[in-house]
C-alpha positions in Angstrom: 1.7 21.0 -24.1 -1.0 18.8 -25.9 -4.0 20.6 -26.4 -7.1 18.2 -27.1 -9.0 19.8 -29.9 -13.0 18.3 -30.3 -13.8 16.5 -33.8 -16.8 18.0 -35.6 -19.0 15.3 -33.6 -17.8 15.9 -30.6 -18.3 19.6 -31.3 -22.1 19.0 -32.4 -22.4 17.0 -28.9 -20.9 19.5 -26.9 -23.5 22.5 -28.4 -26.6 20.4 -29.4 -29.4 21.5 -27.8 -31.5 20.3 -25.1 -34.2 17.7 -26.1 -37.9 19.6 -26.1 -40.3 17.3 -24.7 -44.2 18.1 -25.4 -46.2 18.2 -21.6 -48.3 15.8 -20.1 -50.5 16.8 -17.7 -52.5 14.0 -15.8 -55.7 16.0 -13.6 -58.3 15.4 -11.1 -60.5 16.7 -8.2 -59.2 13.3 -6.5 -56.0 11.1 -6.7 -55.6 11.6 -10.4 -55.0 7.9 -10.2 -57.7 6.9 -13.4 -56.2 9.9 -15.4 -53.1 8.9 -14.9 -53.9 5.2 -15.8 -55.9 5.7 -18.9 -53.0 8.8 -20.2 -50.2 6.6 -19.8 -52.2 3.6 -21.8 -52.9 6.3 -24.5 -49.6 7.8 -24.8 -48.0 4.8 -24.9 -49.4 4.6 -28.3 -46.4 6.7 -29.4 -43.3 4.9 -28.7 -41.2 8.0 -30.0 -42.3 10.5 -28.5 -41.0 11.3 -25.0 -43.3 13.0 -22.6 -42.4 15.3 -20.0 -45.5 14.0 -17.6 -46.7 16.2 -14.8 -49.5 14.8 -12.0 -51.7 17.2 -10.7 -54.3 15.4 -8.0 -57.1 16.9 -5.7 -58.3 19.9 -8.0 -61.5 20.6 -6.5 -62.1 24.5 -5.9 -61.5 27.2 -8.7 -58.9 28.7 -7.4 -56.7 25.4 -7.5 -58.2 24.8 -11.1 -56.6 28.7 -11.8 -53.1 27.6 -10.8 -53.1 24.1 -12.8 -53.8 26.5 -15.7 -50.9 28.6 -14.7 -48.4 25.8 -14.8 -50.2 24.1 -18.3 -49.4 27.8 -19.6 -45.8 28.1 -18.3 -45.0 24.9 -19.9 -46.6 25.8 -23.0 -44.7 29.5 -23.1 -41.1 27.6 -22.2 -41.3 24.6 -24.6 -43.6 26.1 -27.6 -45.7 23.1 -27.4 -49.0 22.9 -26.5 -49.5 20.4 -23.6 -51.6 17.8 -23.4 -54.5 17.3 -20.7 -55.8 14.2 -19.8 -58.5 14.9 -16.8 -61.0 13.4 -14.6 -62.5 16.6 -13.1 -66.6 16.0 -12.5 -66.9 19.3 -12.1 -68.0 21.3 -14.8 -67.3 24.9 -13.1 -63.8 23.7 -12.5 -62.9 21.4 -15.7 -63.9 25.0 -17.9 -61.4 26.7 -15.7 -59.1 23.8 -16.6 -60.5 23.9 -20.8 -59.8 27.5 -20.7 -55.5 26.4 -20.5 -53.3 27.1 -23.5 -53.7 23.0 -24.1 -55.5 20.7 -25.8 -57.8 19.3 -23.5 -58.8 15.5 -23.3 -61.9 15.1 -20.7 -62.0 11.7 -20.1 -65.2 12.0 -18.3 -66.9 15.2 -20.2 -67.9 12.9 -23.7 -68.7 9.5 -21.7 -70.9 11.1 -19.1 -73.1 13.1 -21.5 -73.8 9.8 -24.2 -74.1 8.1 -20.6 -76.7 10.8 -19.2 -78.2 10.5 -22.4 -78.8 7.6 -22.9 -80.5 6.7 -19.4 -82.4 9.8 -19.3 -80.6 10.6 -15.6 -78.6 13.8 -15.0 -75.2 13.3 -13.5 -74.2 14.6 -9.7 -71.8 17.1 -10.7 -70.4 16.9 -7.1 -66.4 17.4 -7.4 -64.9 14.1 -6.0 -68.1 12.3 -6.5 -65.9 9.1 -8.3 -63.7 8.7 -5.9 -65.4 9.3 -2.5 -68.0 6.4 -3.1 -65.9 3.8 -1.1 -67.4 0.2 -0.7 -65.9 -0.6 2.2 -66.4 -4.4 1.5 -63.9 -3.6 -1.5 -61.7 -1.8 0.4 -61.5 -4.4 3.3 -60.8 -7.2 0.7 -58.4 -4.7 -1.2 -55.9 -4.3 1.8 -56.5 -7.6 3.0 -54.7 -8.9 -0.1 -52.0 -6.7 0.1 -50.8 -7.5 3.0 -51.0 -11.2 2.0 -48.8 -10.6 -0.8 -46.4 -8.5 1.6 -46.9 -11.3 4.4 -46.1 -14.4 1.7 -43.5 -12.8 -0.8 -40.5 -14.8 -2.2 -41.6 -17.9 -0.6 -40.3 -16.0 3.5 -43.8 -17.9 4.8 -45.4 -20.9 3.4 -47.9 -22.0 5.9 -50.8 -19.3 4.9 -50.4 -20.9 1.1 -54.6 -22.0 1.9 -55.3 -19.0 1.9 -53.4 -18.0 -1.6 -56.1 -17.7 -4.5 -52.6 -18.2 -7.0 -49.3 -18.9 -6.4 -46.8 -17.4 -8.6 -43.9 -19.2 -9.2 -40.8 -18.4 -11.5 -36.7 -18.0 -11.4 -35.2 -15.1 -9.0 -36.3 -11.6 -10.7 -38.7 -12.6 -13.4 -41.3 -10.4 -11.7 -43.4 -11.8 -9.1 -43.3 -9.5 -6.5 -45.0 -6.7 -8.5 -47.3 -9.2 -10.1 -47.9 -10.6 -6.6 -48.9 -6.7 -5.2 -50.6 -5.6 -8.7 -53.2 -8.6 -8.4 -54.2 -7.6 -4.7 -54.3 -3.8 -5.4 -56.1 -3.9 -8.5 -58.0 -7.3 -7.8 -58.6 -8.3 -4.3 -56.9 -11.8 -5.2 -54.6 -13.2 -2.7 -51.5 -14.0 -4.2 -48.5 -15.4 -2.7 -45.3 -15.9 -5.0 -42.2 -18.8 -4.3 -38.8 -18.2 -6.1 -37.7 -21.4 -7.6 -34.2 -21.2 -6.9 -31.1 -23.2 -8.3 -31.7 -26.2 -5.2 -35.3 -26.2 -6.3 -33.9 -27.1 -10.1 -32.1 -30.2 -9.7 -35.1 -32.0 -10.6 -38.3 -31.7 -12.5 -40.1 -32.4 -9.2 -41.6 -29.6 -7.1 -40.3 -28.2 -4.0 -42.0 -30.3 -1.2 -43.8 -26.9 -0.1 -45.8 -26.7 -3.2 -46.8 -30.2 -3.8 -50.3 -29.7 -2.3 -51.2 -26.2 -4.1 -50.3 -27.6 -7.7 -53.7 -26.9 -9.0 -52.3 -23.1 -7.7 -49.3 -22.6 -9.2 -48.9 -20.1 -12.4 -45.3 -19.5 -13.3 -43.8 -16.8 -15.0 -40.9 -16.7 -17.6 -38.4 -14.3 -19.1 -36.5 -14.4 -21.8 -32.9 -15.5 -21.1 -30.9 -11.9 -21.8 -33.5 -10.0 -20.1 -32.8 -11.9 -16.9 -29.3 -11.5 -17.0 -29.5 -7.6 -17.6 -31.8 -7.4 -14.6 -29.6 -9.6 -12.1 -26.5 -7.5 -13.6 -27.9 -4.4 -12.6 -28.6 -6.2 -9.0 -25.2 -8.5 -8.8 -23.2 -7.4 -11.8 -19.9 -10.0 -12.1 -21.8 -12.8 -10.3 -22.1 -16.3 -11.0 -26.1 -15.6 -10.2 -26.0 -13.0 -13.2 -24.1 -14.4 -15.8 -25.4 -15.8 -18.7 -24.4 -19.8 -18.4 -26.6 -19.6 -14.6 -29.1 -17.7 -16.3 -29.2 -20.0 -19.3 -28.9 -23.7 -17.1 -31.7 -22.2 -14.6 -33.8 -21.5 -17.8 -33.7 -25.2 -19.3 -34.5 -26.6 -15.9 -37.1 -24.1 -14.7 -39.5 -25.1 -18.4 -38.7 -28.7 -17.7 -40.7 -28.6 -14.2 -43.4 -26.7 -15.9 -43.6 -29.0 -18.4 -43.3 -32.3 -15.8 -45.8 -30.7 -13.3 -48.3 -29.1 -16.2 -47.9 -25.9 -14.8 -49.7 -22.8 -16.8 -47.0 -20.2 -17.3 -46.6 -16.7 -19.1 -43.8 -15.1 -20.7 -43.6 -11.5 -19.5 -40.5 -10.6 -21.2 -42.3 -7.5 -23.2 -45.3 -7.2 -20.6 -46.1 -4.6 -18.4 -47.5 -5.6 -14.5 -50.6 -4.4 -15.9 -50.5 -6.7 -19.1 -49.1 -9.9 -16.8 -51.9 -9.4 -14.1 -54.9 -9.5 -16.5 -53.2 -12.6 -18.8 -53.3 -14.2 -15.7 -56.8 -13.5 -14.9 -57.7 -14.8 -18.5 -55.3 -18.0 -18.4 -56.6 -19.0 -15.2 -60.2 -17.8 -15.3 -59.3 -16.8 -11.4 -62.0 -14.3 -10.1 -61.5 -11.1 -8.7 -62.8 -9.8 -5.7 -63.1 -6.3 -6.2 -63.8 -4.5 -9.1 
């Protein structure tokens, strides 16, 4: 009987411990949405190190502040590693409850609000929530308006609201316009609609006939050739619409229409949505609506 017996690798794999990962924790008396926004952009900063990120939103009475402390001190105990705390709490009853956690504490709002306070002479409202319940509802309106124009005129489905689009994203099947697209109307308030220039759309340099009128709206976006074919493998892996000869031959004629038609594009390759909406903003000199 053949018995298999593990090489000294194979042994090291088979016992090697588990990764460690230091903790992240991302706090707020509302949707934790700006903690989580500005920690990410900061962490980031240290490609390798691998966080293990926790989200801990609506912290607004002590005793909730008590048992975020609990779990920042269970991670701390099982991993040996301090965790880190990134929070928005206005409170300062409740962000000392949170200070008092085996952690090192980052208030993103404690340092700014004091040099801020300071510097206009003005005490703060120290109100827990107070960031996130001031709604303009003129923003909001125009924030959820655009959404659902980006949902109601994604991947070129409807073309007749395209008056309506303040951009028009345009760019080969998966190089990222849908996100794009719904990024720029949730962060923005800017109407975007997105058209897929697909390999009937390439035979010429010329436009689709759709798009002929909103020229002066069309931005396109580009990806580098052997990203695109990982992302249509991991969608249609063995197709024709994956492999690398499509990818390559839709690539040539896709920068030979911008070129033509003197259309502004972006290569978002290495980009985050975050990255590609506000390079677009800049490009374009498009104005938001909100913010």
């Amino acid at each position: 009987m053949y018995v298999h017996t593990p090489t000294p690798s194979q042994q090291d794999e088979q016992f090697k411990a588990p990764e460690i990962l230091r903790s992240a924790f991302f706090i707020s008396d509302g949707t934790a949405i700006t903690a989580e926004t500005l920690g990410r952009s900061l962490l980031s900063q240290f490609g390798n190190v691998k966080f293990d990120v926790k989200i801990i939103p609506y912290v607004d009475t002590p005793e909730l502040a008590y048992e975020a402390v609990k779990r920042i001190n269970e991670a701390h105990r099982l991993s040996g590693l301090k965790p880190l705390v990134f929070d928005t709490i206005v409170s300062d009853e409740i962000r000392s409850i949170i200070n008092g956690a085996d952690a090192t504490n980052l208030d993103i709002y404690e340092g700014l609000i004091t040099r801020i306070a300071n510097e206009i002479g003005e005490a703060p409202d120290s109100h827990a929530g107070m960031a996130h319940g001031q709604v303009d509802s003129e923003d909001y309106k125009a924030r959820i308006d655009a959404v659902h124009f980006a949902l109601d005129n994604d991947d070129g489905a409807r073309t007749n609201h395209y008056d309506g689009a303040d951009i028009i994203l345009v760019g080969l099947s998966r190089s990222g316009k849908t996100p794009t697209s719904l990024y720029l109307a949730l962060q923005f308030g800017i109407r975007a609609a997105n058209y897929p220039l697909t390999e009937d759309d390439l035979d010429s340099s010329n436009l689709p006939k759709v798009l002929q009128s909103y020229r002066h709206k069309l931005f396109g976006l580009t990806i580098d050739t052997e990203r695109l074919v990982r992302i249509r493998q991991e969608r249609k892996a063995g197709s024709r619409y994956a492999s690398l000869a499509q990818c390559q031959e839709e690539q040539r004629a896709i920068q030979a229409i911008y070129t033509a038609q003197k259309i502004p594009n972006l290569n978002v390759s290495e980009m985050s949505v975050e990255e590609i909406a506000t390079r677009i903003l800049q490009i374009t000199g498009l104005a938001r609506r909100i913010g």
